[in-house]
C-alpha positions in Angstrom: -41.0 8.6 14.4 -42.5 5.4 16.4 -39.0 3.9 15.8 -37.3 6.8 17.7 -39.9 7.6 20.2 -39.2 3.5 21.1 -35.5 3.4 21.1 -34.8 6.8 22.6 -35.9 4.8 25.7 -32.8 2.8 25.5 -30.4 5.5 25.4 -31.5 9.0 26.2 -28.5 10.2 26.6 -28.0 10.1 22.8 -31.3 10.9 21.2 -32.3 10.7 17.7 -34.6 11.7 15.8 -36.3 11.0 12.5 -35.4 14.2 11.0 -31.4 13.4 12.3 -31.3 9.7 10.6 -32.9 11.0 7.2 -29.9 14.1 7.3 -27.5 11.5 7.9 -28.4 9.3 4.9 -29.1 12.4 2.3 -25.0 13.5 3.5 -23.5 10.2 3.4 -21.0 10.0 0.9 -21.9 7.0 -1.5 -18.3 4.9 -1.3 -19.5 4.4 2.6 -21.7 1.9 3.4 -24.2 1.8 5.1 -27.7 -0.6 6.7 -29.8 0.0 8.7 -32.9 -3.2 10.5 -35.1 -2.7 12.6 -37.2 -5.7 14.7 -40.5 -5.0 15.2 -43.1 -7.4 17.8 -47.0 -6.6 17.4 -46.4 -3.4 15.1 -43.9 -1.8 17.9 -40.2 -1.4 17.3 -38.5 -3.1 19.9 -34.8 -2.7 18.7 -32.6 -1.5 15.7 -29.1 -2.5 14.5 -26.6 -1.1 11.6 -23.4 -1.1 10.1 -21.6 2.2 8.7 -18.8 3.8 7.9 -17.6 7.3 8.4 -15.2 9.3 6.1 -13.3 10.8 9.0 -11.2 7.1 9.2 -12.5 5.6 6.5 -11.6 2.0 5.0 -13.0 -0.3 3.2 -12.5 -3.1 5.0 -13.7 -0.9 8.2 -17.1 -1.3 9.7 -19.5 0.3 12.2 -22.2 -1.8 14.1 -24.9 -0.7 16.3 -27.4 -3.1 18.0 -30.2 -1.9 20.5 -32.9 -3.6 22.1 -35.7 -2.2 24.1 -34.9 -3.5 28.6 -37.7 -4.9 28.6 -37.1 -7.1 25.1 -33.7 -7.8 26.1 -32.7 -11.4 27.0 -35.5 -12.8 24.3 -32.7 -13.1 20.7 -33.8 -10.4 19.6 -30.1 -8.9 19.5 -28.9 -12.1 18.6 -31.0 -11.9 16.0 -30.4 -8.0 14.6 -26.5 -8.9 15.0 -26.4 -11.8 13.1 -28.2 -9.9 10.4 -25.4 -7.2 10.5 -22.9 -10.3 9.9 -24.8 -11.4 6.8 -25.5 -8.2 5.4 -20.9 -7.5 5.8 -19.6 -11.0 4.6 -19.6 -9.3 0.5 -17.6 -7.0 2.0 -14.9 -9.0 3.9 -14.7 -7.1 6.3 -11.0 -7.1 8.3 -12.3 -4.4 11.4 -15.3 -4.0 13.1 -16.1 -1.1 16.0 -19.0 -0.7 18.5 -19.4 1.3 21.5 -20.4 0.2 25.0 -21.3 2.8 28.1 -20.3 2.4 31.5 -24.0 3.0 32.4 -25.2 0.2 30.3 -23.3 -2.9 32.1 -25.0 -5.0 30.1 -23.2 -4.0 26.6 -19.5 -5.0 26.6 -20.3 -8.5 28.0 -22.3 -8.7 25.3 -19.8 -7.1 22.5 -17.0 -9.4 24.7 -19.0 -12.7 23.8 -18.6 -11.5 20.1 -15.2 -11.4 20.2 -14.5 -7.3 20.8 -12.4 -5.5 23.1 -11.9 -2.5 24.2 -9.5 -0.2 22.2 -10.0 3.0 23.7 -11.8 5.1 26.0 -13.3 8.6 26.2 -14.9 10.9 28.9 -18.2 12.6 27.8 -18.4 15.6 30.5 -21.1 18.3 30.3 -21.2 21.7 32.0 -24.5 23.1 33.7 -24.5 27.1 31.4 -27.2 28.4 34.0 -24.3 28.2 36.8 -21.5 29.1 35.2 -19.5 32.0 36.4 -17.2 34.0 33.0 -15.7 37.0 35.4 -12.3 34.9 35.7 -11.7 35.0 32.6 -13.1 38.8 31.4 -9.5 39.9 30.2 -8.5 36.8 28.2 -10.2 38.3 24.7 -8.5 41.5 25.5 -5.3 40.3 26.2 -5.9 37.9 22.7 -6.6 40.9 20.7 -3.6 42.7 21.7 -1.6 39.9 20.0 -3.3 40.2 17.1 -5.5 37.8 17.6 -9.4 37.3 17.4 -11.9 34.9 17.4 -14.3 35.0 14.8 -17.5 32.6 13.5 -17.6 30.3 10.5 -20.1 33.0 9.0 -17.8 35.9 9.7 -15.7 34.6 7.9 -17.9 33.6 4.6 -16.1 36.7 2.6 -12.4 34.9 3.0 -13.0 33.0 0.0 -10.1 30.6 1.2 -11.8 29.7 4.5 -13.1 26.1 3.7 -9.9 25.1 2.3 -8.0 26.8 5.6 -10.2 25.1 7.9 -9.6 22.2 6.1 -6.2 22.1 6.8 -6.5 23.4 10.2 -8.7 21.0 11.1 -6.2 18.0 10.0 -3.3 19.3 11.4 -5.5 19.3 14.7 -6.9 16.0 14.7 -3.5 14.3 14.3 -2.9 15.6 17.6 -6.0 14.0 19.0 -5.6 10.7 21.0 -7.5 7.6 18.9 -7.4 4.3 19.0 -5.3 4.5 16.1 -3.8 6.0 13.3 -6.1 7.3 10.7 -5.7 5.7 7.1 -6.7 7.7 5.0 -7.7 11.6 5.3 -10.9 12.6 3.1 -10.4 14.5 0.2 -11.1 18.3 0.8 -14.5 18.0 -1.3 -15.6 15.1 0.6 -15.0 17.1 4.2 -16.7 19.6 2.7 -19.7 17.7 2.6 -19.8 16.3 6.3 -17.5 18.8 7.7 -19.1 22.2 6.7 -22.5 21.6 5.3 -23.6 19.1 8.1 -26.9 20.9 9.1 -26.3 20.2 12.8 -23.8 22.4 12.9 -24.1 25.7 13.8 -22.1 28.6 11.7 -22.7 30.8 13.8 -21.2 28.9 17.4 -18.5 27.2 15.1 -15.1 29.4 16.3 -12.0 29.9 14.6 -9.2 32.1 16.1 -7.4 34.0 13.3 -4.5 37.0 13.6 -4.5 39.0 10.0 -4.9 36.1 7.3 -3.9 32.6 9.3 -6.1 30.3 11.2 -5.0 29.6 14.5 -7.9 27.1 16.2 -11.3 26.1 15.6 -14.0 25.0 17.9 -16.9 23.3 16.7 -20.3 23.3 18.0 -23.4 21.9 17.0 -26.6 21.4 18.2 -28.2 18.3 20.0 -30.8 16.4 17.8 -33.9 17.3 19.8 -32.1 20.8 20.6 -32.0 20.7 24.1 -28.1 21.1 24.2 -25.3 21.9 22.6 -22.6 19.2 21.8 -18.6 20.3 21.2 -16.8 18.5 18.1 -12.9 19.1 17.7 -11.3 21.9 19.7 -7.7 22.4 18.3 -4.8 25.3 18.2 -1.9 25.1 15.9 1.1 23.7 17.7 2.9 26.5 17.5 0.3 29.0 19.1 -0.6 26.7 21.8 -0.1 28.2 25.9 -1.4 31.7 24.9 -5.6 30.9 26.0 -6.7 30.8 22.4 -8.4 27.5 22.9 -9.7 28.3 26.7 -11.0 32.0 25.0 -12.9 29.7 21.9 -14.1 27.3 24.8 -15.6 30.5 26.8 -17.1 31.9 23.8 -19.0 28.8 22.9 -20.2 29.5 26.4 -21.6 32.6 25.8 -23.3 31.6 22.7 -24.9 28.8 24.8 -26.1 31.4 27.2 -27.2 33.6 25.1 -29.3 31.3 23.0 -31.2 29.7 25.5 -29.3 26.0 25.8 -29.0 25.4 29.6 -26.3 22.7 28.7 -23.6 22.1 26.5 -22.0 18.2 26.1 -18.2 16.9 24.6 -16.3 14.7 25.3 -12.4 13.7 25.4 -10.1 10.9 25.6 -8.7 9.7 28.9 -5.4 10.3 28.0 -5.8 13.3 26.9 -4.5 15.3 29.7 -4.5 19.0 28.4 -8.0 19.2 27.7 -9.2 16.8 30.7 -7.7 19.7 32.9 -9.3 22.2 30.8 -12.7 20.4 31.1 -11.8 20.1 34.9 -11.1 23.9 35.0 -14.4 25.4 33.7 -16.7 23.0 35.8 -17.3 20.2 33.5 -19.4 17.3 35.2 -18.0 13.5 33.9 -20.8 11.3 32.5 -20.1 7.5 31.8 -17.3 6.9 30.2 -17.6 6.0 26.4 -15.9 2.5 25.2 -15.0 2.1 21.7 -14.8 -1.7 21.2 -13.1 -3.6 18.0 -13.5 -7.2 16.4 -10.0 -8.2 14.5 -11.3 -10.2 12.0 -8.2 -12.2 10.4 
């Protein structure tokens, strides 16, 4: 807890929590790897750094790193020091790729990923939208208009009696993301038990704000939501409609009702994000009253 009561300080705009990093390492799924350090002056943690890797674009040969120091540490080694400890702790790996993010609000990061040989790769907008001052009355007659199609949108636990669902979302979810801008393209897609694992059982998301559009037996969109690690808001993962069903409102009506929910359960705001280039949903996010936040830079090391 001292660890993340220090280092929230550096970045509240992505808090963690004890309870969030001790999920994480239960879940992870043992081919990635993962370390974690932590620096420590007089019994205080004054800064943190990692590598990791994810199973959404997983490779071996693929690495993670993370390095934080507390402002008023910064300037002393000390993330010299954490970083070159990442380096160590990867050589048995050889790694080939190496990612870190920078913020637009934290100048000081990319100079310092830039004098480590990274660039950036790719950019994304995290916007959030104020739920208190939200007005839904536009858009009253876009669910009735949906179900007249055929169509509904139903929760992850409604849907716990199809006994197919998992393996449709699966698929769903896949077919979605290769429509997503990235930096690049994914190498390998997880196997549908190991998605499973970090895609469904994840306890930070919530079943019951996770939204899937269906008409009869067929899954038409999904919206994931999950909740912030200290709970104060609600963060949006993929948003995706089949390419086929797109221009009908099905992911503007799964969007509204992850509104609702946000409303309704007391979260005054709810956070995403999206890439630059990604024009449909920027105007979506423009459309509803989403506020822009830094922008997010997603750095990489080639390492030949």
């Amino acid at each position: 807890a001292d660890i993340h009561n220090s280092l929230n300080i550096v970045w509240p705009e992505r808090p963690r929590t004890p309870e969030g990093w001790e999920q994480a390492d239960r879940n992870r799924n043992p081919k990635c790897k993962y370390q974690r350090w932590v620096a420590r002056e007089d019994g205080v943690a004054v800064g943190w750094a990692s590598y990791g890797q994810g199973m959404d674009d997983y490779h071996p040969q693929r690495f993670y790193v993370h390095v934080e120091v507390r402002p008023e540490y910064q300037r002393r080694g000390i993330g010299s020091a954490l970083y070159d400890h990442v380096m160590d702790g990867l050589q048995v790996f050889d790694p080939r790729v190496l990612r870190a993010d920078a913020f637009t609000n934290l100048p000081q990061g990319f100079p310092y990923l830039q004098k480590r040989g990274f660039y950036e790769a790719f950019r994304e907008t995290p916007v959030h939208l104020d739920i208190t001052s939200f007005d839904p009355s536009p858009y009253a007659e876009l669910e009735p208009n949906l179900r007249q199609q055929g169509i509904l949108i139903k929760t992850l636990r409604q849907l716990e009696s199809d006994p197919y669902r998992d393996r449709k979302i699966y698929d769903l979810y896949w077919e979605a993301v290769e429509d997503v801008p990235q930096e690049e393209s994914r190498l390998e897609r997880p196997s549908f038990e190991e998605w499973v694992k970090w895609g469904m059982n994840d306890p930070t998301i919530l079943h019951d704000a996770y939204f899937v559009a269906v008409r009869g037996e067929k899954y038409l969109g999904l919206r994931e939501l999950g909740k912030e690690p200290n709970g104060d808001a609600l963060l949006g993962g993929l948003l995706g409609v089949r390419r086929e069903e797109r221009k009908r409102g099905i992911g503007l009506a799964m969007q509204l009702r992850g509104i609702a929910y946000a409303r309704e359960h007391g979260y005054p705001v709810l956070k995403t994000c999206t890439a630059i280039q990604n024009a449909p949903m920027q105007a979506l996010f423009n459309k509803l009253g989403y506020a822009r936040d830094p922008e997010w830079l997603q750095c990489q090391k080639d390492i030949p």
